[in-house]
C-alpha positions in Angstrom: -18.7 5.2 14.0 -16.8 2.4 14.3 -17.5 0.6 11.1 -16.9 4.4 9.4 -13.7 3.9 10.9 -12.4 0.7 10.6 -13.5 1.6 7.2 -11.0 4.7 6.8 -8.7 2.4 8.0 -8.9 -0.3 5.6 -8.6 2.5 2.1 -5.5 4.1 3.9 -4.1 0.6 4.4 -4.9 0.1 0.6 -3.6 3.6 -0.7 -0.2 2.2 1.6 -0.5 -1.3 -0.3 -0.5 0.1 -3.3 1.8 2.3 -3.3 4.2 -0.3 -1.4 3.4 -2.8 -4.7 4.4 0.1 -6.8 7.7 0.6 -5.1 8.3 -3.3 -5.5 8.3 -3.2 -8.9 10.0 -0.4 -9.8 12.8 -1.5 -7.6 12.3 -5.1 -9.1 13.1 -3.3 -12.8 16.2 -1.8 -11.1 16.9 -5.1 -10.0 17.0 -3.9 -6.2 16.2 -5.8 -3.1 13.3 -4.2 -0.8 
């Protein structure tokens, strides 16, 4: 169970990685600061 878990936990964090990368550069081609 834990394993399963940690395991959730680790594509969630990903998904949330990725999507934070995403932001970064789409505010880096409007030339924004994060």
């Amino acid at each position: 169970m834990k394993s399963k878990n940690s395991k959730t936990v680790r594509t969630v964090k990903s998904e949330e990685n990725k999507e934070e990368t995403r932001k970064k550069e789409k505010c880096r081609d409007l030339a924004c600061q994060v």
